[in-house]
C-alpha positions, 0 to 999 in steps of 0.5 A: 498517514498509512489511512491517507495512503490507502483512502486517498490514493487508491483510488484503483479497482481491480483487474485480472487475466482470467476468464468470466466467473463460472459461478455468480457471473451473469445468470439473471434467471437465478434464485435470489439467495441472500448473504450478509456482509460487514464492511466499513462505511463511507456514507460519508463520502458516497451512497451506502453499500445498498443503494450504490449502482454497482451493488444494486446491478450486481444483484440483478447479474448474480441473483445473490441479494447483499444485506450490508452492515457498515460500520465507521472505525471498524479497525477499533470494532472488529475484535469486539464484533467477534464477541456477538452470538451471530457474526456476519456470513463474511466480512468484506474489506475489513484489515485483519493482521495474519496474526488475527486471522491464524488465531481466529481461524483455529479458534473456528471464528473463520473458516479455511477456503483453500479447498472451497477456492478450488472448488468454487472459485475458478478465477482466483484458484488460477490467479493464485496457481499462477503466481505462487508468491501470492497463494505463499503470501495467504497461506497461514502458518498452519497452512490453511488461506483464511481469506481471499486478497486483494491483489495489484499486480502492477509495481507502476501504480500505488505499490511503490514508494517514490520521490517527488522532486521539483523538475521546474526548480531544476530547471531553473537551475540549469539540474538535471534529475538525480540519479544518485545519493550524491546528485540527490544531496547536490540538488537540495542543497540548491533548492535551499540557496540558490533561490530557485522559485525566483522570488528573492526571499528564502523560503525554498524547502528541500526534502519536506512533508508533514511532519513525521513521515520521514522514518517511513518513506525517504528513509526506507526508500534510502534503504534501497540505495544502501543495499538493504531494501531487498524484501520491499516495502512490507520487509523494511517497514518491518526492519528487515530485508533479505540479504545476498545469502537469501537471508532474513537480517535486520536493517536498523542494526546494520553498518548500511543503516548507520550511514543512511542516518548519517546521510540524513543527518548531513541533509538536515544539518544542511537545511536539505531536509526541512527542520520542522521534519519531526514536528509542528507540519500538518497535511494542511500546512503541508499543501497550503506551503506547497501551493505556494511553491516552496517545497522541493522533493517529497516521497508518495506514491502518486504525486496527487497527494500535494495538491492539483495546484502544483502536482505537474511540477514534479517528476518521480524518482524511483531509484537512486544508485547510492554510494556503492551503486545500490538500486532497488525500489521501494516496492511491495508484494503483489498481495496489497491486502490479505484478508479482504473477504474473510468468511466466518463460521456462521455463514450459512454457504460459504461456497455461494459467497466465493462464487459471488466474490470470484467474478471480481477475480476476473477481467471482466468482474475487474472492470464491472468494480472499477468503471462499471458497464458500458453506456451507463459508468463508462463509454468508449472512446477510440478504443478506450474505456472513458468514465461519463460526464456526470463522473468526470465533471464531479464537484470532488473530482474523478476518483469520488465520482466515480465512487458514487457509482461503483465500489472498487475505487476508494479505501483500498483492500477490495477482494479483486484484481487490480486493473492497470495504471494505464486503464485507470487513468484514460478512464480519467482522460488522464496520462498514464505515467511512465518511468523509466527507472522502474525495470525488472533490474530495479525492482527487488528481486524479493517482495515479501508480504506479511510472513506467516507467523504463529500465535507464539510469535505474533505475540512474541513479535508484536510485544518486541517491535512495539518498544523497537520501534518506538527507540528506533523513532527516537534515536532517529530524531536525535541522530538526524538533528545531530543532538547524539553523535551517531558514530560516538552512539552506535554500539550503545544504540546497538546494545540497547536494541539487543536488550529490548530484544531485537535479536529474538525478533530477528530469529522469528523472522527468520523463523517465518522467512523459511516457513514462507519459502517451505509453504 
């Protein structure tokens, strides 16, 4: 679901504030010089990287010639990759953990860049001495940056987490669009007894979405309305937010915790949260089902992800106040991906790669990646930058159009600046959306991106959350289909926590939350 998340969704590119690269920008009198790069292939879905328009373009604007090695299931490859005599000079939109790229970095696999950004990387330095949460959210525990990022600054487009629900059912009934828990709880119990599409037979869905995704998007996004969803995105989905103290607690242990499950229990127990949550739906029956009008709320980031058919049908909600008025969204750091453009020790000018990439960190590289260049991928109209017919027009749609030509659409963790949701919808003659509950007020007031950990405590962690992570995904479903009394349960759930080690897991999160404060 995280891949879909990412593929199907970003389909973003990258803008920024500053100015023209100063180093790759546009001298097409330049010497071609040659770097190799490795990334993931999706010549399933568009021209390889060598034949792409924008690349070949790119090329000509930089005197810098690219030789691409692509690869499919790169995620299952990249240790292995790492074995070979000669590596890449760089690897290119490649996910590595910040636990991966501490480890390799003092193994001499990747090499440092913070002084080489400085020194040849005018748009990003600027980025990062502007926004210090995004040069904390790079910096490694030993305090060195292996890797440039990709960077959305827009907490409006895919960086949240939001509710769906069926504003046409609401309607039907005479609802208005719920602000809290309650009304929440209210309207789904509607959507499954008051026959709101109108077809006389009882086949309405509450909260529903393939199975499984309960835990990582209603859930978490609950945790903001129960006072335990500062840190963001990133810090729930790692059990954790920061309290009032500014301190780092555990989420799936707290009082907070416990009556988010029974919230869901009682939705659940009520028919308010599809009984198949766990089980037995895929995406395509999912989407068949919804085509169908029969779902009523579900959480994405877009509403695109449940199909053009019925997408207009719903309206987003990005807070719900919760029993003591808690608000806060589901959110996450500026710093999407942390190790797009990672450089290794076999690259023959790491400086001349950070100028080829930087000209991506700026306002121009940003729209260049995303809708191309004037006359060619994009006209203007009124005043706005509109993809051409030959993109809109596209068998698959907008985003896989405009894929064929340029690169910083689709897949996500591109080494850029992500442009705004307003550029990247009128460049699909589209409607930006606005909401109205996303305010200063309601994002959290900490994001948190991946902490820096040491080699110690990636491995201490990753071994703790493992077998975590796995009890608290079972205990879920036992408590929400009310097979374990929750309140009977607790303290054994809790003890069984401890000894699987929540509390030494708790201690190193604290442990980075001050070394990431302290960078």
């Amino acid at each position: 679901m995280s891949l879909l998340l990412v593929s199907a969704l970003l389909v973003t590119a990258c803008g920024g504030e500053s100015g023209k690269s100063k180093g790759a920008g546009t001298d097409e009198s330049a010497n071609t010089n040659e770097i190799s790069l490795l990334r993931p292939s999706w010549t399933n879905l568009r021209p390889a990287s060598k034949d792409l328009w924008m690349w070949q373009e790119y090329e000509k604007m930089s005197g810098v010639k690219v030789n691409w090695e692509e690869l499919s299931d790169i995620g299952e490859k990249k240790n292995v990759i790492l074995t070979r005599k000669t590596l890449p000079d760089a690897f290119y939109q490649v996910d590595w953990s910040n636990g991966d790229l501490l480890k390799y970095g003092q193994q001499g696999m990747f090499i440092p860049l913070e002084e080489l950004i400085k020194e040849n990387a005018p748009n990003l330095q600027k980025y990062l001495d502007e926004n210090e949460d995004v040069r904390k959210g790079l910096t490694s525990a030993d305090g060195h940056i292996y890797a440039s990022p990709y960077i959305d600054p827009y907490p409006e487009g895919n960086r949240t987490i939001r509710l769906f629900i069926n504003k046409k059912w609401l309607d039907n009934l005479g609802m208005e669009v719920p602000r809290t828990t309650d009304e929440l709880e209210k309207a789904l119990t509607a959507f499954v007894t008051k026959d709101p599409n109108g077809n006389g037979v009882n086949d309405e869905q509450g909260w529903y979405m393939p199975s499984g995704s309960l835990g990582w998007t209603f859930e978490q996004m609950m945790m903001g309305s129960f006072g335990i969803g500062n840190g963001g995105r990133k810090a729930v989905g790692d059990f954790i937010h920061v309290d009032d103290n500014d301190e780092i607690q555990l989420t799936i242990t707290s009082d907070q915790y416990k009556e988010i499950l029974k919230y869901e229990n009682r939705l659940y127990k009520n028919g308010a949260i599809n009984k198949q949550a766990f089980s037995g739906v895929d995406y395509d029956k999912w989407t068949a089902d919804a085509a169908k009008d029969t779902v009523g709320a579900w959480n994405w980031a877009a509403p695109d992800y449940i199909g053009e058919s019925v997408k207009g049908d719903f309206v987003a909600i990005n807070v719900l106040a919760g029993p003591n008025g808690d608000t806060a969204s589901l959110t996450s750091s500026q710093v999407a991906g942390g190790s797009s453009l990672v450089i290794t020790k076999d690259a023959k000018d790491p400086a001349a790669i950070l100028k080829w990439v930087d000209y991506f960190y700026s306002e121009e590289g940003s729209v260049f990646g995303y809708l191309g260049k004037e006359g060619v991928t994009y006209n203007m109209e009124g005043g706005k930058k509109v993809y051409i017919d030959d993109i809109l027009k596209y068998k698959d749609g907008i985003g896989l159009g405009a894929f064929q030509y340029v690169d910083n659409v689709y897949g996500g963790y591109f080494p850029y600046i992500e442009l705004s949701p307003e550029v990247r919808s009128t460049a699909g003659r589209q409607e930006a959306p606005v909401y109205s509950d996303l305010t200063e007020e309601t994002l959290p007031s900490v994001m948190l991106p991946d902490l820096p950990a040491t080699i110690k405590e990636a491995n201490e962690s990753s071994s703790i959350i493992a077998d975590v992570g796995n009890y608290v995904g079972q205990m879920r479903v036992e408590f929400v289909q009310g097979s374990k009394d929750i309140d009977k349960e607790w303290d054994n759930y809790i003890a069984q926590l401890k000894k699987m080690g929540s509390d030494k897991y708790l201690e190193i999160k604290q442990a980075q939350y001050k070394r990431y404060k302290e960078s």
